[in-house]
LUMROBA-850955 format. One record per residue: residue number from 1; residue in one letter; x, z, y of N, C-alpha, C in turn. Coordinates in Angstrom, 1 decimal. Example, Ala and Ser with C-alpha at 12.3 -4.5 7.8 and 13.67 -1.06 7.14 Angstrom:
<atoms>
<nr=1; rest=A; nx=13.2; nz=7.8; ny=-5.7; cax=12.3; caz=7.8; cay=-4.5; cx=13.2; cz=7.8; cy=-3.3> $
<nr=2; rest=S; nx=12.8; nz=7.1; ny=-2.2; cax=13.7; caz=7.1; cay=-1.1; cx=12.9; cz=7.9; cy=0.0> $
</atoms>
This chain:
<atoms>
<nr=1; rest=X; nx=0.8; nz=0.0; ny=-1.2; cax=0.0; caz=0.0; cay=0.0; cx=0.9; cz=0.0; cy=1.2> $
<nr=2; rest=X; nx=0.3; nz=-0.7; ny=2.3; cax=0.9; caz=-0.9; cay=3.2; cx=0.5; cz=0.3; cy=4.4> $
<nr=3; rest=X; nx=1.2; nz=1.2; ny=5.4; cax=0.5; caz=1.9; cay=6.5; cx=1.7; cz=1.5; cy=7.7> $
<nr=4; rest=X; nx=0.2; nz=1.3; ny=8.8; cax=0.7; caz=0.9; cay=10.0; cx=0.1; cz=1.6; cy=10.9> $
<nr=5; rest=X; nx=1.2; nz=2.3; ny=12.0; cax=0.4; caz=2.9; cay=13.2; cx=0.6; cz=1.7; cy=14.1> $
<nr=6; rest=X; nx=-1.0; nz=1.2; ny=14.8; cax=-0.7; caz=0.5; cay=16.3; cx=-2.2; cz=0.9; cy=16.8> $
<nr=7; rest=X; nx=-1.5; nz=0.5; ny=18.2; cax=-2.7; caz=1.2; cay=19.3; cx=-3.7; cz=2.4; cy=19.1> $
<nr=8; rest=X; nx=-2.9; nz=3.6; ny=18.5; cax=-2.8; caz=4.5; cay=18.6; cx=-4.3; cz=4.9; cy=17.5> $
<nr=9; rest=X; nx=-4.1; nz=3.7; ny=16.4; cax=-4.6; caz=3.8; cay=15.0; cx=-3.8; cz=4.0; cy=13.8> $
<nr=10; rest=X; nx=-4.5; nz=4.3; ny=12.9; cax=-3.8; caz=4.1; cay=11.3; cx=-4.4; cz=3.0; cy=10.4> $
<nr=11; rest=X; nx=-4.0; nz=2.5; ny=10.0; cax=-4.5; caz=0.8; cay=9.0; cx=-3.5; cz=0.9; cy=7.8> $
<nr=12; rest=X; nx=-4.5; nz=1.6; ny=7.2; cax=-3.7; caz=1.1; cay=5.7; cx=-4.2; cz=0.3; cy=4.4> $
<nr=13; rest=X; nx=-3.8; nz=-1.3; ny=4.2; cax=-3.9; caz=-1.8; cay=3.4; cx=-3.0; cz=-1.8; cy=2.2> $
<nr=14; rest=X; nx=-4.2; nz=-2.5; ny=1.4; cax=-3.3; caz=-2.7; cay=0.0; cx=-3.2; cz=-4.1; cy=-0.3> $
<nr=15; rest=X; nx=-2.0; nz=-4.3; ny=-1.2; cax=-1.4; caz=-5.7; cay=-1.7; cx=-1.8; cz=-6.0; cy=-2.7> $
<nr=16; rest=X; nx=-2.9; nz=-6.8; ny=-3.0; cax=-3.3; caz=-7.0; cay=-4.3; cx=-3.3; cz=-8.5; cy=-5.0> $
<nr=17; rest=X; nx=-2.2; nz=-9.4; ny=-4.0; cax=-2.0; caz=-10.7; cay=-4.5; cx=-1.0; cz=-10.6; cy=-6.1> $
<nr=18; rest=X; nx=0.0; nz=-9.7; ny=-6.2; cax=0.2; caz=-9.6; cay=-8.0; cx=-0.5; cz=-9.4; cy=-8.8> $
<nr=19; rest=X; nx=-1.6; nz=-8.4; ny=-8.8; cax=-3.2; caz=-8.1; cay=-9.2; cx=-4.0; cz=-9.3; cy=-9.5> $
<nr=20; rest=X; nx=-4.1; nz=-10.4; ny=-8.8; cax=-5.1; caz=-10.8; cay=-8.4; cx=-4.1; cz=-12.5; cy=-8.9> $
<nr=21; rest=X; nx=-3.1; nz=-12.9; ny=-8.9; cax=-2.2; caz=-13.5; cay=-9.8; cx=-2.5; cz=-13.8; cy=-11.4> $
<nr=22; rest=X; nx=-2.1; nz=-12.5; ny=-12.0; cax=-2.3; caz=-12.1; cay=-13.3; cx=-3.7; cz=-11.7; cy=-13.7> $
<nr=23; rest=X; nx=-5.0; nz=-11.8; ny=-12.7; cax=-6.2; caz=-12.0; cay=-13.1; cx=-6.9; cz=-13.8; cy=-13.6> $
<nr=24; rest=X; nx=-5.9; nz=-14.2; ny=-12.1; cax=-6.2; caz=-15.9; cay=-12.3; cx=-5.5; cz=-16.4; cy=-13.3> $
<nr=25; rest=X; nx=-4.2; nz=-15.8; ny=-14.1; cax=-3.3; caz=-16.4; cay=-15.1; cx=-4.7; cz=-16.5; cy=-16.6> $
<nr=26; rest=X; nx=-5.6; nz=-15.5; ny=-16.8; cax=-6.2; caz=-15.3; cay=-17.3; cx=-7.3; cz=-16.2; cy=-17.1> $
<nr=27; rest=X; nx=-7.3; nz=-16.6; ny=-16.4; cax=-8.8; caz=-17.8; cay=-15.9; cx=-8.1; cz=-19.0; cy=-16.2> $
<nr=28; rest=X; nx=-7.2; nz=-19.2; ny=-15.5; cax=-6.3; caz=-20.2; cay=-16.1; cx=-6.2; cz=-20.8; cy=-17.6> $
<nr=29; rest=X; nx=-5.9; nz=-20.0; ny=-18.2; cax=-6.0; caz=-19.7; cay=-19.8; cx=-7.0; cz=-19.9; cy=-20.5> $
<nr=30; rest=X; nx=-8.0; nz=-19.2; ny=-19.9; cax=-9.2; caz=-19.6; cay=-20.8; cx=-9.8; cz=-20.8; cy=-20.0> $
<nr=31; rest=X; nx=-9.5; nz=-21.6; ny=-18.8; cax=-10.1; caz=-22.8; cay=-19.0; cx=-9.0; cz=-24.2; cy=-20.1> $
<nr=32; rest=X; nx=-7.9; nz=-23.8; ny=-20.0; cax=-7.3; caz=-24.0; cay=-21.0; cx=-7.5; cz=-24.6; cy=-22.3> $
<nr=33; rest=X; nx=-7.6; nz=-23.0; ny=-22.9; cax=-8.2; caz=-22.9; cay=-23.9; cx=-10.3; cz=-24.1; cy=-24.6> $
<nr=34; rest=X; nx=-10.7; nz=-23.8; ny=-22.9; cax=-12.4; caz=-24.3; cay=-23.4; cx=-12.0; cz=-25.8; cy=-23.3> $
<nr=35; rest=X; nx=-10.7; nz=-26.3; ny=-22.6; cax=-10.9; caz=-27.7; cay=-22.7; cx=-10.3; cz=-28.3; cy=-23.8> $
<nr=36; rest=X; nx=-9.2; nz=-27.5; ny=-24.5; cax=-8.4; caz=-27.8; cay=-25.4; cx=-10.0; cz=-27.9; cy=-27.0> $
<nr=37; rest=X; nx=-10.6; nz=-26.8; ny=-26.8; cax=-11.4; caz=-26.4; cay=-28.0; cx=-12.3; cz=-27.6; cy=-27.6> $
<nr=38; rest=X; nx=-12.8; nz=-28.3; ny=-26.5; cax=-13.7; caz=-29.1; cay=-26.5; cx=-12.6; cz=-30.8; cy=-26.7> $
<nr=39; rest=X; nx=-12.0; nz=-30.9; ny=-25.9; cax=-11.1; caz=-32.1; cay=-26.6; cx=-10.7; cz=-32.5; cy=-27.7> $
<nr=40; rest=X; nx=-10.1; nz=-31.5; ny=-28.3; cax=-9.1; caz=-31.5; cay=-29.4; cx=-9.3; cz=-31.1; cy=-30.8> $
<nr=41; rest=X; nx=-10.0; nz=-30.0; ny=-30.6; cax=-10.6; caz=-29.7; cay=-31.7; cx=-10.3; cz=-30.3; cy=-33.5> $
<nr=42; rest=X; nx=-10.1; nz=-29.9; ny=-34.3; cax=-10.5; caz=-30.9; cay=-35.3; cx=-11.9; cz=-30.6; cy=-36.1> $
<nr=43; rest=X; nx=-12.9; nz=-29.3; ny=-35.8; cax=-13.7; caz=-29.6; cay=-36.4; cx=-14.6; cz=-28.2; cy=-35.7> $
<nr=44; rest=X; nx=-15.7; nz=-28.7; ny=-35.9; cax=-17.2; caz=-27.4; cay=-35.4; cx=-16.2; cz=-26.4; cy=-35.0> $
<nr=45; rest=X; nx=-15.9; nz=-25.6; ny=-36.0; cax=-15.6; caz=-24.3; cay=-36.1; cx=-14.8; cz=-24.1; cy=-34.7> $
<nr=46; rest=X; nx=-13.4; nz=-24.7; ny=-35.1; cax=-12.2; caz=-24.3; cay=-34.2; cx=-13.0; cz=-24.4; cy=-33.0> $
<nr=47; rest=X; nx=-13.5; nz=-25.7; ny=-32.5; cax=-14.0; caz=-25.9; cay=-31.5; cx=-14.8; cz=-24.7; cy=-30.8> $
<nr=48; rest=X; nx=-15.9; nz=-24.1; ny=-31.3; cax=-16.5; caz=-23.0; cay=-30.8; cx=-15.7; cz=-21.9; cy=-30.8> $
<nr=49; rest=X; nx=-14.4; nz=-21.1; ny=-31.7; cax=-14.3; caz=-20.0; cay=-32.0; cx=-12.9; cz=-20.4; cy=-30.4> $
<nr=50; rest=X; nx=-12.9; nz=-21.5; ny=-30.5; cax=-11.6; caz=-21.7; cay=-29.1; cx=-12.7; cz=-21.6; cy=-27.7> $
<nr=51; rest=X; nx=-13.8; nz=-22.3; ny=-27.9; cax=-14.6; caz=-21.8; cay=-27.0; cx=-15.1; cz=-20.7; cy=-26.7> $
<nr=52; rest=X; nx=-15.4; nz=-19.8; ny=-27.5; cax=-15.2; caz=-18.3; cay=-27.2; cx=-14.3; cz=-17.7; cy=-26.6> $
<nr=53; rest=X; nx=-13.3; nz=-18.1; ny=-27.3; cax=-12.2; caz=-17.4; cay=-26.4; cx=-11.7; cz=-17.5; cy=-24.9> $
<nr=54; rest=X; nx=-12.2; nz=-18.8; ny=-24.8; cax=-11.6; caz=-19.6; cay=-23.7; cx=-13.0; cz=-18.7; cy=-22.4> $
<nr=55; rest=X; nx=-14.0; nz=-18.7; ny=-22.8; cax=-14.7; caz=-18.4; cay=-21.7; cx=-14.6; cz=-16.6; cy=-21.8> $
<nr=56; rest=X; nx=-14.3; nz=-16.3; ny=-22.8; cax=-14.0; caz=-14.4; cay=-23.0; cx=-12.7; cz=-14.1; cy=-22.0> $
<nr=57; rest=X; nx=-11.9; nz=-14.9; ny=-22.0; cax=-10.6; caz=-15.1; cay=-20.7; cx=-11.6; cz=-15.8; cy=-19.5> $
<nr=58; rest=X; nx=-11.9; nz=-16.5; ny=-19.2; cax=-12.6; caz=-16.5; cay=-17.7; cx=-13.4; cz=-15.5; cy=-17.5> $
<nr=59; rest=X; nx=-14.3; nz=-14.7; ny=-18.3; cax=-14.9; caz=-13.5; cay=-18.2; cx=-14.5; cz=-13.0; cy=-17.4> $
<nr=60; rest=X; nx=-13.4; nz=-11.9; ny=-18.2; cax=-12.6; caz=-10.9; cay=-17.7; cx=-12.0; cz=-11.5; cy=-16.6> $
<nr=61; rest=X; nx=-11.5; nz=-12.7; ny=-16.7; cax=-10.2; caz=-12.9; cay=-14.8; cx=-11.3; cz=-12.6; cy=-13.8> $
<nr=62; rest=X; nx=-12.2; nz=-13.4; ny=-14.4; cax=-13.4; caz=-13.1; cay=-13.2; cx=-13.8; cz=-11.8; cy=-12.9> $
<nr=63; rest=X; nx=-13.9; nz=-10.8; ny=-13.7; cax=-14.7; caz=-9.8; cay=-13.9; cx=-13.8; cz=-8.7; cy=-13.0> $
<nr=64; rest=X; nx=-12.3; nz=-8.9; ny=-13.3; cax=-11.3; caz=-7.9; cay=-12.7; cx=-11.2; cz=-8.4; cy=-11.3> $
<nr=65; rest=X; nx=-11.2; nz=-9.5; ny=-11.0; cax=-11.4; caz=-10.1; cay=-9.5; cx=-12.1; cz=-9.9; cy=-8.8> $
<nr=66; rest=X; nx=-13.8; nz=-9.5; ny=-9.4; cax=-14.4; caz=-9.4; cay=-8.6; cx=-14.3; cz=-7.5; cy=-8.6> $
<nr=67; rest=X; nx=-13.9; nz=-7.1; ny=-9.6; cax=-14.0; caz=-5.4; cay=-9.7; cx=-13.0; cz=-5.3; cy=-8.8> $
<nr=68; rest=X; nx=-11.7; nz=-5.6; ny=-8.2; cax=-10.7; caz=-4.8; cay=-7.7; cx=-10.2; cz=-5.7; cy=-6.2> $
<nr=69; rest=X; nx=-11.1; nz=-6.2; ny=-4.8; cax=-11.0; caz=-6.7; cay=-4.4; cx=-10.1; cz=-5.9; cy=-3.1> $
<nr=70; rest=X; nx=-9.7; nz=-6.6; ny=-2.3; cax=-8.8; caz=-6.1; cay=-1.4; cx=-9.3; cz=-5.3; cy=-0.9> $
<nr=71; rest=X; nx=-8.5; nz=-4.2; ny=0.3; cax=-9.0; caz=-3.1; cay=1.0; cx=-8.0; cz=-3.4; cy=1.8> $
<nr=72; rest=X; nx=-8.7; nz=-2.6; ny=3.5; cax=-8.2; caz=-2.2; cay=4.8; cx=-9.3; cz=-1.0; cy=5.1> $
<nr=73; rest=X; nx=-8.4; nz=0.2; ny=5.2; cax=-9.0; caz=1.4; cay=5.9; cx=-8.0; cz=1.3; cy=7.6> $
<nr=74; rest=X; nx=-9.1; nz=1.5; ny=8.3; cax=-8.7; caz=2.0; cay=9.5; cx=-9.6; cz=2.8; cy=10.1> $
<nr=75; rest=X; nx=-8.0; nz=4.2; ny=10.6; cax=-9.0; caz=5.2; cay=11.6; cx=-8.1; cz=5.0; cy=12.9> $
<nr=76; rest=X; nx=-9.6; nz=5.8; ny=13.6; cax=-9.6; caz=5.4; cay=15.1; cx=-10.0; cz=6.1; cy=15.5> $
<nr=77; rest=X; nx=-9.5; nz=7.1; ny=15.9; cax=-9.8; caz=8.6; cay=16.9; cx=-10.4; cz=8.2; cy=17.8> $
<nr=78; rest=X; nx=-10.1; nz=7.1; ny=18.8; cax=-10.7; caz=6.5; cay=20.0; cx=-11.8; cz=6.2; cy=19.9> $
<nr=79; rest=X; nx=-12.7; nz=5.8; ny=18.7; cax=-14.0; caz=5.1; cay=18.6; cx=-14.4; cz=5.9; cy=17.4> $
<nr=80; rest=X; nx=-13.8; nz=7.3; ny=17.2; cax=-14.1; caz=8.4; cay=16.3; cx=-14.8; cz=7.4; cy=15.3> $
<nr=81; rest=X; nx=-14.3; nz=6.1; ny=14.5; cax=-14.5; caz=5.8; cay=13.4; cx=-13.4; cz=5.7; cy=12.0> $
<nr=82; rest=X; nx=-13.9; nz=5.7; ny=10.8; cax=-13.2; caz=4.8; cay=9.7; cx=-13.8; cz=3.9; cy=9.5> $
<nr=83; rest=X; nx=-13.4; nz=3.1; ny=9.5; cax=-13.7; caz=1.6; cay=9.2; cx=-13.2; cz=0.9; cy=8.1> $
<nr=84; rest=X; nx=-13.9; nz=1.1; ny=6.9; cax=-13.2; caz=0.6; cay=5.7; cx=-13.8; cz=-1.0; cy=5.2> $
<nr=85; rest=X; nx=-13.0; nz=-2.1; ny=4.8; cax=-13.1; caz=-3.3; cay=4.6; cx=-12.7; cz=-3.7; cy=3.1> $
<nr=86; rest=X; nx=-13.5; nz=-3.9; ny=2.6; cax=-13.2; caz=-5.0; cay=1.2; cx=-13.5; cz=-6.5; cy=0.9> $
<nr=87; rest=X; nx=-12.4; nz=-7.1; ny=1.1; cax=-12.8; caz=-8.8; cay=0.3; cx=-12.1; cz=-8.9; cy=-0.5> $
<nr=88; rest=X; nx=-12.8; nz=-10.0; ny=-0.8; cax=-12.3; caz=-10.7; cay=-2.1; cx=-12.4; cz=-12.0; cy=-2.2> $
<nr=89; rest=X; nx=-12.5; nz=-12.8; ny=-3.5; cax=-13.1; caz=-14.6; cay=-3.6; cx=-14.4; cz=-14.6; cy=-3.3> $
<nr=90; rest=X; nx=-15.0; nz=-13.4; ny=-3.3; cax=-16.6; caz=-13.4; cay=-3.4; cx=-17.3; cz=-12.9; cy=-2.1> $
<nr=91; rest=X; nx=-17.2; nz=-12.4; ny=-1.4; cax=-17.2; caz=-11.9; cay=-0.1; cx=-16.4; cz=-11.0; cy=0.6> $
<nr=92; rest=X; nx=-17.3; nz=-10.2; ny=1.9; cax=-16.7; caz=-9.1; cay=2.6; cx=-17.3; cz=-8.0; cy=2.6> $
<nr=93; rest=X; nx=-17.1; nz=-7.2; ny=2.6; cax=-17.7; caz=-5.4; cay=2.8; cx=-16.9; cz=-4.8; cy=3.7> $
<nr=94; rest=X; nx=-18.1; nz=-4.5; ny=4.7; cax=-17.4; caz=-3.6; cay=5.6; cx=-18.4; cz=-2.3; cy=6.3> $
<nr=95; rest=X; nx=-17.7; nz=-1.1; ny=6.0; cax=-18.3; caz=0.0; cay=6.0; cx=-17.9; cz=1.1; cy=7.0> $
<nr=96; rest=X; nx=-18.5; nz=1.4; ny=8.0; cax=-18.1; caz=2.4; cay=8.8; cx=-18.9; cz=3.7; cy=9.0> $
<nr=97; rest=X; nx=-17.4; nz=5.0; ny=8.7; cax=-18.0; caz=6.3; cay=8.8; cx=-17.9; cz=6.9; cy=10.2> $
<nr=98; rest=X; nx=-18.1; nz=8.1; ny=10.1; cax=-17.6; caz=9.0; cay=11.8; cx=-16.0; cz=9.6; cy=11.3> $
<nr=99; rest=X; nx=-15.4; nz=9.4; ny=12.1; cax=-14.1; caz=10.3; cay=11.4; cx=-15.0; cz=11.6; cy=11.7> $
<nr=100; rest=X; nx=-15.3; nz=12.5; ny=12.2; cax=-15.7; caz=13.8; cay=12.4; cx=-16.5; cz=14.1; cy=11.2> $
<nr=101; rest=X; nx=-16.9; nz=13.4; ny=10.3; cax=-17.5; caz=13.7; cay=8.9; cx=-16.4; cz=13.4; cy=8.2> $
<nr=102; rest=X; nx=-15.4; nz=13.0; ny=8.0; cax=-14.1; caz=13.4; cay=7.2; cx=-13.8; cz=14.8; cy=7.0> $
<nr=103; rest=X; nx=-14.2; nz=15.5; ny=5.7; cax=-14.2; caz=16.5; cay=5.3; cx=-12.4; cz=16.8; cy=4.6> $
<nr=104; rest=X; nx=-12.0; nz=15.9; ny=4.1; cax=-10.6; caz=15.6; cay=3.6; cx=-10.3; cz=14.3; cy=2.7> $
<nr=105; rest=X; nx=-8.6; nz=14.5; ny=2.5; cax=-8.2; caz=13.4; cay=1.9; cx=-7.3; cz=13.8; cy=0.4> $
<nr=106; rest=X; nx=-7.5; nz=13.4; ny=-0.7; cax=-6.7; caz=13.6; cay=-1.7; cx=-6.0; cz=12.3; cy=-2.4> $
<nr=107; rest=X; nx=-6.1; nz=12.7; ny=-3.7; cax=-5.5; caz=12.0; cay=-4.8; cx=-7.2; cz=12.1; cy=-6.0> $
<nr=108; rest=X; nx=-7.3; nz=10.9; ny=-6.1; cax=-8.1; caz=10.8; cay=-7.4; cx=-7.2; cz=10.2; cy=-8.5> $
<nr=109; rest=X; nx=-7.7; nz=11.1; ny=-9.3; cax=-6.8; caz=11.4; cay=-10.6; cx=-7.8; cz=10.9; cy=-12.0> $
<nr=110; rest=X; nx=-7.5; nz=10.0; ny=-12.8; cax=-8.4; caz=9.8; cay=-14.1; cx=-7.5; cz=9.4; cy=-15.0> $
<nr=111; rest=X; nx=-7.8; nz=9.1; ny=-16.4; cax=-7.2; caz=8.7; cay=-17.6; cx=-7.1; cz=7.4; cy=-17.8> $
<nr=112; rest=X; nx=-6.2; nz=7.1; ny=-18.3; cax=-6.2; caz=5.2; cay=-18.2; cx=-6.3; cz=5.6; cy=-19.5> $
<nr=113; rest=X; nx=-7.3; nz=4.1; ny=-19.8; cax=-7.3; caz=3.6; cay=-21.2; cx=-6.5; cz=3.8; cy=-22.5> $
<nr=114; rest=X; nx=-5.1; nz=3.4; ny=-22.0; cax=-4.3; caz=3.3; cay=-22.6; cx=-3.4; cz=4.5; cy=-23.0> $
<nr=115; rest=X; nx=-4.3; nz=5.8; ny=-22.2; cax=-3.2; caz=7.2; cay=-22.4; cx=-2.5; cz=7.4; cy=-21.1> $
<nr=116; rest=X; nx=-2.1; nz=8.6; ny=-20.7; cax=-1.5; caz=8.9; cay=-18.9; cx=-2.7; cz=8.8; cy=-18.0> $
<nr=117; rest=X; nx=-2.2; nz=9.1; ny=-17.2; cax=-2.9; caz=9.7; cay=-15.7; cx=-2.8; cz=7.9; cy=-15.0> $
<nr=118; rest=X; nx=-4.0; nz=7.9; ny=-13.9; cax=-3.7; caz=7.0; cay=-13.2; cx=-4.0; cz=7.6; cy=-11.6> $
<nr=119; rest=X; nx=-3.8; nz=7.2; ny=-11.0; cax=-3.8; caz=7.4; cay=-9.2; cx=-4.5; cz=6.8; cy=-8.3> $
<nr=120; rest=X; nx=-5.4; nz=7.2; ny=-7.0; cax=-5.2; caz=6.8; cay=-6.2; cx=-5.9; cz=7.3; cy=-4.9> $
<nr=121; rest=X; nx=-5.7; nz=6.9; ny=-3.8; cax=-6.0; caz=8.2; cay=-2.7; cx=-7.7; cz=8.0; cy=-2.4> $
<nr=122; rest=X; nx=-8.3; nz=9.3; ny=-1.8; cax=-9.4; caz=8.8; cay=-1.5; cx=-10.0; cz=9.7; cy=0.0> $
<nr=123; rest=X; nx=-10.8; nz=9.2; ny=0.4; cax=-11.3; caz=9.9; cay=2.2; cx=-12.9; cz=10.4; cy=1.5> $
<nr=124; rest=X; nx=-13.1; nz=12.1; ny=1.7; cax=-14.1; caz=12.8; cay=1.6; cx=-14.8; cz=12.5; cy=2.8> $
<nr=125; rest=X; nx=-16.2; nz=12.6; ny=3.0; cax=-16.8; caz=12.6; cay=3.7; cx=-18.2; cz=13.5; cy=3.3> $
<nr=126; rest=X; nx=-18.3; nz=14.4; ny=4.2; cax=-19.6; caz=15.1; cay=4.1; cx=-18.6; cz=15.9; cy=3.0> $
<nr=127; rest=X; nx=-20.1; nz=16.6; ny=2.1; cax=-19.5; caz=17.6; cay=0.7; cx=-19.7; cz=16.6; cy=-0.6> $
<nr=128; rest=X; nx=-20.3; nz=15.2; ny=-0.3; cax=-20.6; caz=14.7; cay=-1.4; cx=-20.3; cz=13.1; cy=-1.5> $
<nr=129; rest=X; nx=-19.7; nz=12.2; ny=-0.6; cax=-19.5; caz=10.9; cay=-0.5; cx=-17.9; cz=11.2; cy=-0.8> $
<nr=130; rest=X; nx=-17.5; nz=10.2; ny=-1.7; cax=-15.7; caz=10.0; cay=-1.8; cx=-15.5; cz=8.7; cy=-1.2> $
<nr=131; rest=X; nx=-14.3; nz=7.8; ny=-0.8; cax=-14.2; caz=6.8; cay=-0.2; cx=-13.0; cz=6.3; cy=-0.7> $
<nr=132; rest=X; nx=-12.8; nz=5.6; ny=-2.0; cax=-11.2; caz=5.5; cay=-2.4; cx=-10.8; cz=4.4; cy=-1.1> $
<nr=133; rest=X; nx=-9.0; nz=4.8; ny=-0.5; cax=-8.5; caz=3.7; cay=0.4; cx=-8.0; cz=2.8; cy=-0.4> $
<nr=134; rest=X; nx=-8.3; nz=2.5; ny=-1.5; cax=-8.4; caz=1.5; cay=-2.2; cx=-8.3; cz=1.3; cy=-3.8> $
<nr=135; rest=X; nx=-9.0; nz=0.2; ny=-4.2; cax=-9.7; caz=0.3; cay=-6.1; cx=-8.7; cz=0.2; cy=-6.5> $
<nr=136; rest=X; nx=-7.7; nz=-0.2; ny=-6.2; cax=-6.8; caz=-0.5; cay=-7.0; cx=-6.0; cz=1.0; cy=-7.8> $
<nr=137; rest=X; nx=-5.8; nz=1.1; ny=-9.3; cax=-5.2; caz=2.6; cay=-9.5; cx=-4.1; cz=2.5; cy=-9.9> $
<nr=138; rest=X; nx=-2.9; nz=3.4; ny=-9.5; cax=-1.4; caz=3.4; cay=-9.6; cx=-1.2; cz=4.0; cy=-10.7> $
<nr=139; rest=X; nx=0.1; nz=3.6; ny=-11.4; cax=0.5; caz=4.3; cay=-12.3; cx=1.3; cz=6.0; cy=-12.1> $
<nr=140; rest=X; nx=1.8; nz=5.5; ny=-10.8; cax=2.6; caz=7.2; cay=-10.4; cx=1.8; cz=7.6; cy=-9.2> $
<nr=141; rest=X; nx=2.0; nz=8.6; ny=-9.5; cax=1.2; caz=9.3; cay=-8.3; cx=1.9; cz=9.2; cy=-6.6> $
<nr=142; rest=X; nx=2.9; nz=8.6; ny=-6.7; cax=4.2; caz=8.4; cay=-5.5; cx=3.4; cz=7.7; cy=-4.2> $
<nr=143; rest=X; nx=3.1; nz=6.8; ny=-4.9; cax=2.3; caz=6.1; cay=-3.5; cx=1.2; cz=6.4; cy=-3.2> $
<nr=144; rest=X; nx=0.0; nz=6.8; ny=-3.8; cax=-1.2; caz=7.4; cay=-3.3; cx=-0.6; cz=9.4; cy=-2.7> $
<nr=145; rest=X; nx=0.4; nz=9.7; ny=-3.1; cax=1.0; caz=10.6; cay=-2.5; cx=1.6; cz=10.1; cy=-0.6> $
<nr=146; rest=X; nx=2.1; nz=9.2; ny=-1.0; cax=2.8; caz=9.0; cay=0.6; cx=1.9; cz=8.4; cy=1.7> $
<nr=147; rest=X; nx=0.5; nz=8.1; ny=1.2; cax=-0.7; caz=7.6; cay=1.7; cx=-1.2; cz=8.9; cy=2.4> $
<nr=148; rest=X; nx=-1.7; nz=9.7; ny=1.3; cax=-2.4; caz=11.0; cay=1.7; cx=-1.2; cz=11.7; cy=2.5> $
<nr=149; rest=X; nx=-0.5; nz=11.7; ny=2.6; cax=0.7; caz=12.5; cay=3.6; cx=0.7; cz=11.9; cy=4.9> $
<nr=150; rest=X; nx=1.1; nz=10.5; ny=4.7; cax=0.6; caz=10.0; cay=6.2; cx=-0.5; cz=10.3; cy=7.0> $
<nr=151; rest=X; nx=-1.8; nz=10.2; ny=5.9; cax=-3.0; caz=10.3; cay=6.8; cx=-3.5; cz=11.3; cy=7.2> $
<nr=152; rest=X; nx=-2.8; nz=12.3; ny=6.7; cax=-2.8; caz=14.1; cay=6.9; cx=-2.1; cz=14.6; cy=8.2> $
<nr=153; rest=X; nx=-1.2; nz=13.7; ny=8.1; cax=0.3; caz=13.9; cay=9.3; cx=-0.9; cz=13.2; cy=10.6> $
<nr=154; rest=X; nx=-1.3; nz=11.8; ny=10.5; cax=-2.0; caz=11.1; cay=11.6; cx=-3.1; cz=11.8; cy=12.0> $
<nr=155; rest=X; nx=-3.8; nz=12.6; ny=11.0; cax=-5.2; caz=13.6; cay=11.6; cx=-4.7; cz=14.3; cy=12.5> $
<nr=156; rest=X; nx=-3.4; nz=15.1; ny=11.6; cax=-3.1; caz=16.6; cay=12.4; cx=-3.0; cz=16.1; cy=13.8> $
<nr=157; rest=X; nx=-2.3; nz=14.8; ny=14.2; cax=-2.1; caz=14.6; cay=15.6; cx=-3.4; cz=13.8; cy=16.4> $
<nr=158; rest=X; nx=-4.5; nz=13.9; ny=15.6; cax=-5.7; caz=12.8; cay=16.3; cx=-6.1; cz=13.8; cy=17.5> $
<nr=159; rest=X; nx=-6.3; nz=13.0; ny=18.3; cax=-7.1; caz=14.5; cay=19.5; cx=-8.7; cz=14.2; cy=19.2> $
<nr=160; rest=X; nx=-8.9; nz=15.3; ny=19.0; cax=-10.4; caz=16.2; cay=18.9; cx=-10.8; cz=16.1; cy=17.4> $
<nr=161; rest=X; nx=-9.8; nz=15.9; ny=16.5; cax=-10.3; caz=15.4; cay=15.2; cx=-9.7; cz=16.6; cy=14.5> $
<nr=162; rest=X; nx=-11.2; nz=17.5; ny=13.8; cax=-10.6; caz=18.8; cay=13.3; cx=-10.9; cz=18.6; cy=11.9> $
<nr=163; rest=X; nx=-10.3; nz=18.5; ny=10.7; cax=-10.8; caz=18.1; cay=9.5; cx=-11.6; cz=19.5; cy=9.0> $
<nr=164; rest=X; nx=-12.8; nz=19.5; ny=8.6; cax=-13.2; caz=20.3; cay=8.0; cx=-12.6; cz=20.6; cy=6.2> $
<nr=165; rest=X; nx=-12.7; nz=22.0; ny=6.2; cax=-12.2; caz=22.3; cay=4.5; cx=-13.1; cz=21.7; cy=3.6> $
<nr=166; rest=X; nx=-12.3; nz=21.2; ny=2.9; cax=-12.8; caz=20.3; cay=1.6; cx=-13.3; cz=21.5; cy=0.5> $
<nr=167; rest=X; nx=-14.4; nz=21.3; ny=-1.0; cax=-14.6; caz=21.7; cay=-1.5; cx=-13.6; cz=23.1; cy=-2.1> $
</atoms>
């Protein structure tokens, strides 16, 4: 993730073009695959069981594409907002809170599939809305760490912006 202070904001986006690479490598593949099983084929079978495959790979590239689409949080003490932003191939979302309902900021912490911890930061609001600064989840806690530290450091210095205690 990227953090930048200007005009006396915080903007922190994430880089999700390697993500989003190795989702299309997968689309790739399986159109691949559906043209090879419709071309080439030597008989019924191969033909559909490569067709399956082939569209079970565009599935998924698609599916993670559209599941893990870019982010830009930005706060702005000035216009007492967060302004959070997601696109992707499929559109835009864009959502704005009060920073003064920013209750706090952590680390969301879950289980990956595959075994270990996975990471990544998120903005409380109220006692009951979470806001991850972005879908995407880390394997070390290092960078959703250096996120939540910045944006802790950029409150303490917001003027008039008193974070309420979190849970």
């Amino acid at each position: 993730m990227k953090v930048e202070r200007a005009d006396g904001r915080l903007v922190i986006s994430d880089r999700p073009m390697p993500f989003w690479a190795f989702y299309a490598f997968f689309i790739a593949g399986g159109l691949m695959a559906l043209y090879l099983s419709v071309s080439q084929a030597p008989d019924l079978l191969t033909a559909a069981l490569g067709s399956v495959i082939g569209l079970g790979n565009i599935a998924g590239g698609t599916w993670m594409l559209r599941r893990e689409p870019a982010s830009v949080v930005e706060v702005d003490p000035s216009t007492n907002q967060v302004r959070v932003v997601r696109w992707g191939l499929i559109g835009r979302r864009e959502r704005i809170h009060a920073l003064d309902t920013l209750a706090g900021v952590d680390i969301e912490v879950t289980e990956h599939s595959d075994g270990g911890n996975v990471y990544r930061p998120r903005l409380s609001f109220g006692t009951a809305e979470h806001v991850p600064v972005s879908l995407f989840w880390y394997q070390t806690e290092a960078a959703g760490r250096a996120v939540v530290d910045e944006l802790k450091e950029f409150l303490a210095g917001a003027p008039g912006h008193r974070p309420r205690p979190s849970g």
